[in-house]
C-alpha positions as CSV (number, residue, x, y, z in Angstrom):
1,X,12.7,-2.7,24.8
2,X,9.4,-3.9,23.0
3,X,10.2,-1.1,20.2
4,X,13.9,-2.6,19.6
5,X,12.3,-6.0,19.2
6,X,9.0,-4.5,17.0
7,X,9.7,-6.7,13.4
8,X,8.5,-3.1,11.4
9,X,11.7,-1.1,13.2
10,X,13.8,-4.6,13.3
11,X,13.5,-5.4,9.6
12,X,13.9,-2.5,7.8
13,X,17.1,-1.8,10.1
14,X,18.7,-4.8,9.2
15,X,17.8,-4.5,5.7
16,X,19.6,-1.2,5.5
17,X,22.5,-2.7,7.3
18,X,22.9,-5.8,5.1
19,X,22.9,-3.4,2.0
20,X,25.1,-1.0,3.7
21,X,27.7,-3.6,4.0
22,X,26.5,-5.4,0.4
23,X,25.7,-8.2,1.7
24,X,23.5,-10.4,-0.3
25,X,20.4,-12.9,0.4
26,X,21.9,-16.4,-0.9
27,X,19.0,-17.2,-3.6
28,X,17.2,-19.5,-2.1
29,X,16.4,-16.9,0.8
30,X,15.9,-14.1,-1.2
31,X,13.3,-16.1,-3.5
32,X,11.9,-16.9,0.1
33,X,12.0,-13.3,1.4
34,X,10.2,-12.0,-1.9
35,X,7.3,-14.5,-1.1
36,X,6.6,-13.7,2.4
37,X,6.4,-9.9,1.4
38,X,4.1,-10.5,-1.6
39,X,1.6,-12.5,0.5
40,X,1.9,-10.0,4.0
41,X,-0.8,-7.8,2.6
42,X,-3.3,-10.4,1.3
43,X,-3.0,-12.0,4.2
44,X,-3.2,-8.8,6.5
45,X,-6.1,-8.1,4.3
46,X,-8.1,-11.8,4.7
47,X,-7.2,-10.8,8.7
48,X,-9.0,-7.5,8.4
49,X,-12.3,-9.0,6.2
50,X,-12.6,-12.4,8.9
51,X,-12.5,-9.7,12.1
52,X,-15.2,-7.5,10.7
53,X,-17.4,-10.5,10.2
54,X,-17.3,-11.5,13.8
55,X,-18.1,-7.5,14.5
56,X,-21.3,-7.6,15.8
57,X,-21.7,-4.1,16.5
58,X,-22.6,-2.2,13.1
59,X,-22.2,1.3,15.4
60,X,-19.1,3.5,13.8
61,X,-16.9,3.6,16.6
62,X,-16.8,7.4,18.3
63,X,-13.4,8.6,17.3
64,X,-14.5,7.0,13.3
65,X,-15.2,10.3,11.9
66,X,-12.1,11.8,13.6
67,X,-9.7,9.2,12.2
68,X,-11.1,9.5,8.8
69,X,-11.7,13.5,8.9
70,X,-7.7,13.4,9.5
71,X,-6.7,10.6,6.9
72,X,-9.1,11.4,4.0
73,X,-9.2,15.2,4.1
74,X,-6.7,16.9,6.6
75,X,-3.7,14.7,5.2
76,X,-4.2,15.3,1.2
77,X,-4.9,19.1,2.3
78,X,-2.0,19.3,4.2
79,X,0.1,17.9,1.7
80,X,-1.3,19.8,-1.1
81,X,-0.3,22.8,0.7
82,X,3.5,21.8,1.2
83,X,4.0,20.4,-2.3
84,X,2.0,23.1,-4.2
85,X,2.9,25.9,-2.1
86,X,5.9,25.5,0.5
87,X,8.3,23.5,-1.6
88,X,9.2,24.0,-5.4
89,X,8.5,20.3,-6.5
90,X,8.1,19.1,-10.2
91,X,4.5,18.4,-11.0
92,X,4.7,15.1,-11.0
93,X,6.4,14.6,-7.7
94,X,3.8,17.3,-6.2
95,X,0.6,14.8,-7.6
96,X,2.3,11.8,-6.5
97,X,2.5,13.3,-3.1
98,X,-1.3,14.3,-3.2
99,X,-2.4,10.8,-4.6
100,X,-0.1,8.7,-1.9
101,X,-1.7,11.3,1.4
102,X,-5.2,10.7,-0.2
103,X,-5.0,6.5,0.1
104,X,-6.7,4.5,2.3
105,X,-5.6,3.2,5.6
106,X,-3.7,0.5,4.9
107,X,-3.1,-2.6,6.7
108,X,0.1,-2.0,9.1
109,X,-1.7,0.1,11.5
110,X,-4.2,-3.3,12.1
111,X,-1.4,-4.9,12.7
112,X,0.0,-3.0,15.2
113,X,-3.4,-2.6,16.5
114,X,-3.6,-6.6,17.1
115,X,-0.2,-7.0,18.1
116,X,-0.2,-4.3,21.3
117,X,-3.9,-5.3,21.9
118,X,-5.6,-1.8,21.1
119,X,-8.9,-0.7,19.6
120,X,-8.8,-3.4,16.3
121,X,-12.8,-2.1,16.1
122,X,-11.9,1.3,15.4
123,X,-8.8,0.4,13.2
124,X,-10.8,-1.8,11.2
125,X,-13.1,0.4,10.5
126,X,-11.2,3.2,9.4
127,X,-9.6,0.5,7.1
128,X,-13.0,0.2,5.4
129,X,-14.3,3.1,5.1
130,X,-11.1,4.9,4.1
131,X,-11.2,2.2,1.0
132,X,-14.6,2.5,0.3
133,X,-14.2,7.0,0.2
134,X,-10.8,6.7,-1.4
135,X,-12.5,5.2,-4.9
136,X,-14.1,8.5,-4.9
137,X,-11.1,10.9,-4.0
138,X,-8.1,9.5,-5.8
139,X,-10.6,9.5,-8.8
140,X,-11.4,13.2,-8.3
141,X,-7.9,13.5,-7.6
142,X,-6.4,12.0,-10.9
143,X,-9.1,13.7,-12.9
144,X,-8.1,17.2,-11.7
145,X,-4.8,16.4,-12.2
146,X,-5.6,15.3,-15.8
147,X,-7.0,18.8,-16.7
């Protein structure tokens, strides 16, 4: 039951449904709907920075290098290896792929985190240092790619 109510399976649903049945947002809600979706990851993001400031702990959380062993090397490789080799993908599709597997974490899975009271420490964390490694492998990345 708490999945059918989850607002990340809820909305997308709907959305799909409204434009299924081309059903439009009145203007004035649309306008409304475009706001709240710019400002989500800002404000996700403010969320993230204010709970690592009231970390106390500067210990990487056991499973850190786990998560970010599986996010920064094991997902780009994995996808690499499916877009290169296993399907026939135009090149630009195939480096698009690579790019989007090597970002950082981004901000839903802190949400979720917070909202089903889970390890935010760990979460958070993997947020940060996923940004801080992904300057480094999306550049390697797009200079490959470049020739």
């Amino acid at each position: 039951m708490a999945l059918a109510k989850n607002p990340l399976i809820v909305s997308p649903v709907a959305g799909m449904a409204l434009s299924g049945l081309g059903i439009t947002l009145p203007a004035p809600l649309a306008e409304l709907a475009r706001l709240l979706g710019s400002s989500a990851s800002p404000c996700a993001l403010v969320t993230i920075g204010l709970f690592l400031a009231q970390t106390r702990s500067i210990r990487p959380h056991p499973a850190l290098g786990a998560v970010l062993f599986m996010k920064m090397l094991f997902l780009p490789a994995a996808t690499a290896f499916l877009a290169f080799i296993v399907f026939d993908m135009p090149p630009v599709q195939r480096e698009a792929a690579v790019l989007l597997a090597a970002l950082p974490i981004g901000t839903g899975p802190f949400m979720l985190a917070t909202m089903y009271q889970r390890d935010t420490h760990l979460v958070s964390q993997s947020i940060f240092i996923s940004t801080v490694l992904s300057v480094i492998s999306v550049s390697v990345l797009l200079a490959w790619f470049q020739g």
